[in-house]
N, C-alpha and C positions, 0 to 999 in steps of 0.2 A: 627327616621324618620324625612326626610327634612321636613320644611316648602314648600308649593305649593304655588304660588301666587294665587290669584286670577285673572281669564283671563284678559288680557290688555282689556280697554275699548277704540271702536273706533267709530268715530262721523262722517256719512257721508256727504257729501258738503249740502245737506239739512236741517239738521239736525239744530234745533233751537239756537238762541245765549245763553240758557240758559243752553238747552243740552251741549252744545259746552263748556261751563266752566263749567259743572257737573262731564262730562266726562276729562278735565285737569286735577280737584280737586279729584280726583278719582285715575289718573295716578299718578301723584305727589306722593298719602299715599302709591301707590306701590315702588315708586323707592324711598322715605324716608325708607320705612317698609324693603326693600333689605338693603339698607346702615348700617342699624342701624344691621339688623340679620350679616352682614358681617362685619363690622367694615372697610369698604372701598370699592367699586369696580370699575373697569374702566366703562367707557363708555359702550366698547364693548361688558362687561358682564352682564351691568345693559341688555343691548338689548335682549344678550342674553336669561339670567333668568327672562326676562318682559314678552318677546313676541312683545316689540315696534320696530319698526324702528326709525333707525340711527338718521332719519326727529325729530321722534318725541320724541325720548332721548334726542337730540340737545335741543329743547326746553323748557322741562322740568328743564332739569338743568341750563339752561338762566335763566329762571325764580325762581328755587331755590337758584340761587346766586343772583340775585338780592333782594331778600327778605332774604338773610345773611342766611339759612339755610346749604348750606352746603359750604367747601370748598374743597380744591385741596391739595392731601396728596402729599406726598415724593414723586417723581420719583423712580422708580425701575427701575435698569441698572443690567449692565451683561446678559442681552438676545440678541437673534438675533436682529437687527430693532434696528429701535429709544426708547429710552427709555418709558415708558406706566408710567402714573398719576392718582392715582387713587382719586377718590371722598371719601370725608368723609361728616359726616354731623358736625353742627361746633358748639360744644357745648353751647356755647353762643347764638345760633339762636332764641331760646325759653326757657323759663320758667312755671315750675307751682308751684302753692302753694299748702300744703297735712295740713288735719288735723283730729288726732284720736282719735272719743271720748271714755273713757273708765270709769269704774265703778267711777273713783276717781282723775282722770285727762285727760289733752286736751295734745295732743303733736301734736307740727306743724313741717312741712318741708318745703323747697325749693329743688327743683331738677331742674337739665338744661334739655337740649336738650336730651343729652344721659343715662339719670337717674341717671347722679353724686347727693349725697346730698351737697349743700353747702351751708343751715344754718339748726338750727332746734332752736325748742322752748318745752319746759314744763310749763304748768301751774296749780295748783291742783284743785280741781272741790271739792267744799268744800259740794255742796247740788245742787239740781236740780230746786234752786231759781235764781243759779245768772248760769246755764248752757249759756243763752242767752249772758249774758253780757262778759261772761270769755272766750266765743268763738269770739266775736264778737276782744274783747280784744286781740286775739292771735292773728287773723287775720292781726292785725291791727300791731300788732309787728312783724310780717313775712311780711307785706310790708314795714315796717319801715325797714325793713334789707337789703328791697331793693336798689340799686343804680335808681338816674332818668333815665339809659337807660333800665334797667333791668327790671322795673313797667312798662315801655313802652311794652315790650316783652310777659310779664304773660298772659300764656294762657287761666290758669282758677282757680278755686279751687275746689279742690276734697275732699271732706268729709265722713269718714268712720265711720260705726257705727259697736257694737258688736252682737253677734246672741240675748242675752238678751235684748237688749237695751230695749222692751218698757219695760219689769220687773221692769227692774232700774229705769226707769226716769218716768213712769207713761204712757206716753203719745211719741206718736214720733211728733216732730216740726220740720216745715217744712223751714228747713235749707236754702235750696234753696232759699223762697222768702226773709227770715234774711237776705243770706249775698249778695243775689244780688243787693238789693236793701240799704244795707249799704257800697257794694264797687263797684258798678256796675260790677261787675266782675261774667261771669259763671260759673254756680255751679254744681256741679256733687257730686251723693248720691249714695254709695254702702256699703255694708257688706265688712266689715272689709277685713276678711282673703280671701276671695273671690277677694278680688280688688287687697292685698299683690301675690296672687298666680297669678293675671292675668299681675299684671307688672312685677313679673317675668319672663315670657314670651317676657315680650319685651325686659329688661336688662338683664336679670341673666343669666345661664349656660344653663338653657333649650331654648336659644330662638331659636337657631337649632331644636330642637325636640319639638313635640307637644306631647309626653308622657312622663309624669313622675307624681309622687305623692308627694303633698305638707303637710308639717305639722308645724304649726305653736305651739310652745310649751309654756306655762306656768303651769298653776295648771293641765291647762286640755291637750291633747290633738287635734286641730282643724284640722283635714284634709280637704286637696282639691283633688279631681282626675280631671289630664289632659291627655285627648285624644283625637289626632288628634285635638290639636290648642281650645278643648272646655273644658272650666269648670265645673265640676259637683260637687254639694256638697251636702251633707247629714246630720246626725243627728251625734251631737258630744257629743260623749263617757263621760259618766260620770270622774268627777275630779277622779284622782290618785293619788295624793298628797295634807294634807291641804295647801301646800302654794310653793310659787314659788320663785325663789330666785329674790331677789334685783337688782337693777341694780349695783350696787357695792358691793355688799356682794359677802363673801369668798364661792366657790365652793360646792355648798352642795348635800355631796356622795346622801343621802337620796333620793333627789331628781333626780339626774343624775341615780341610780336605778329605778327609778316608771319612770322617764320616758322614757329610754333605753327597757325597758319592753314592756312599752306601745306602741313603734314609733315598734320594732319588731314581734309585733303581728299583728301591723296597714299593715305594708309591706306585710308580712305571709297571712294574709286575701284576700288585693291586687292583689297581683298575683294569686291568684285561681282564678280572675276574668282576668286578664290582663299583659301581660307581662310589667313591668315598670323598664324601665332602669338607672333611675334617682329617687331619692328621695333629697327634698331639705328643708330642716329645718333651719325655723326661730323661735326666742324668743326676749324678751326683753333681759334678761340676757346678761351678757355681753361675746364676742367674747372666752374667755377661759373658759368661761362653755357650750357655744356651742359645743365648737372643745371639750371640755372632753364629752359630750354627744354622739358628733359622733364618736368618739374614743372608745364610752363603746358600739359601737351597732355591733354584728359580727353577720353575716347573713350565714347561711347555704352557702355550697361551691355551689350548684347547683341553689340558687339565685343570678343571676351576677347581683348584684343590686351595683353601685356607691352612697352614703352618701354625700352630701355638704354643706354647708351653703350657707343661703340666701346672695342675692348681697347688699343688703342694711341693714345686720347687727342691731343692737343695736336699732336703729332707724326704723326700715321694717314698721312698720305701719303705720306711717306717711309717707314716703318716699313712698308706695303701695298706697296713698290717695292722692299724687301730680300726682302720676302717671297718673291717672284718663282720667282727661283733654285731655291728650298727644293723646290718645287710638281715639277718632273721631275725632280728628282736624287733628292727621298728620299720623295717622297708617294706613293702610289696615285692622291688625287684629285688629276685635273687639271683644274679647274673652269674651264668656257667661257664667252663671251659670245656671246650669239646675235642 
């Protein structure tokens, strides 16, 4: 199922000077939120698939190349007419910073404009004495990795938490006023897999479709359901396995069984509820025990269900906690959990 935009917003000669850049700031997240779902479009088609006129396409993209967000891809020739140029957004236009807390460490990201990672960080989270300090610490080394035009750029920091977290840590702290007031930098607070399955939507394979089922894998199982552009999540499945493998540890069959098990009963359940054409699995684990886990999962012939890996790999939880930011400064979709 396409993405729909949402109706173009329009502001009549009346209409207040505040409405009047509510309603810009508004157009803009649609014709980013197009670019980014398409990896390019002309002019013509942003109008098209907008709903704006020509007028007021014109000037949205005045204004997103003046502020470095998007540029001017290849010419495409061999058609009738003068060659067509199409827009891209330009990955270096923005920045954010992601960081994931977990039972026993902090893992940070950088992502650009288009959800590339291009740094990460780990740090082990020894006790829930120094959690304050070892975050505040990452933080600080994920702008250290910044270039000076690049700190200029950071949209914000997004911070992910796990479904446990108060078990763990006692108490939830309130992150937000920590690191705003240690980088002045905005903060954004979500559930973990919740946030990993929402920026897949913006970068990954599903950002065409607004259905498919997410599962993020370690001991446990964590499913997402996406339908129609919205997040829903539920209660997650008891562990299936005592342990999860490594980030560099060898292949383990054991585990690649309980959870192959586990993700095709997840599916099988699914579709009694919902036809889902896409299922998209993340772990820590590294890339060839992913690809063996989807390799072990064979789904009945009359589930035409597609298997893929997440867009952000090895790294997804961090890289789903940069993403964050990106979702109300420059998106349309603001995708929820319900």
């Amino acid at each position: 199922m396409r993405f729909a935009p949402p109706p173009a917003v329009r502001v009549s000669n009346t209409a207040s000077g505040m409405n009047q850049v509510l309603a810009r700031t508004l157009n803009e997240r649609l014709i980013t939120s197009l670019l980014l779902q398409n990896d390019g479009m002309t002019r013509l088609q942003l109008g098209q698939e907008s709903g704006l006129s020509a007028q007021t396409i014109s000037v949205i993209v005045r204004a997103l190349e003046a502020d470095n967000l998007i540029l001017k891809g290849e010419a495409v020739r061999g058609r009738v007419g003068p060659p067509t140029t199409p827009i891209i957004l330009n990955p270096k236009g923005a920045f954010s910073l992601g960081v994931n807390v977990a039972a026993n460490e902090l893992s940070g990201a950088i992502v650009n404009f288009v959800g590339q990672v291009v740094e990460t960080v780990r740090v082990p989270l020894e006790s829930q004495e120094v959690l304050t300090s070892s975050l505040t610490m990452l933080v600080d080394e994920l702008l250290g990795a910044c270039s000076p035009q690049m700190r200029k750029l950071v949209a914000g920091i997004g911070v992910t938490l796990p479904d446990d977290f108060d078990s763990i840590h006692g108490s939830k702290i309130e992150f937000e006023t920590l690191l705003e007031g240690h980088t002045g930098i905005e903060t954004f607070i979500q559930n973990d897999v919740t946030a990993l399955a929402s920026a897949e939507t913006l970068f990954g394979a599903t950002r065409k479709s607004g259905d498919f089922l997410y599962c993020y894998v370690d001991a446990c199982l964590h499913p997402r359901l996406c339908l129609s552009g919205r997040i829903h999540s539920g209660q997650t499945p008891p562990p299936f396995h005592t342990t999860s493998p490594g980030r560099d540890s060898e292949v383990d069959e054991a585990w690649i069984d309980a959870a192959s098990f586990a993700v095709r009963n997840m599916i099988s359940t699914t579709s009694l509820l919902a036809k889902i054409p896409t299922v998209v699995l993340a772990s820590h684990a590294p890339s060839q025990h992913l690809q063996a886990l989807i390799d072990s999962i064979a789904m009945p012939k009359d589930q035409d269900v597609e298997v893929v890996p997440s867009y952000f790999g090895q790294d997804a939880l961090a890289a789903g906690a940069a993403a964050l930011p990106l979702h109300p400064k420059f998106m349309s979709r603001s995708d929820a959990a319900t």
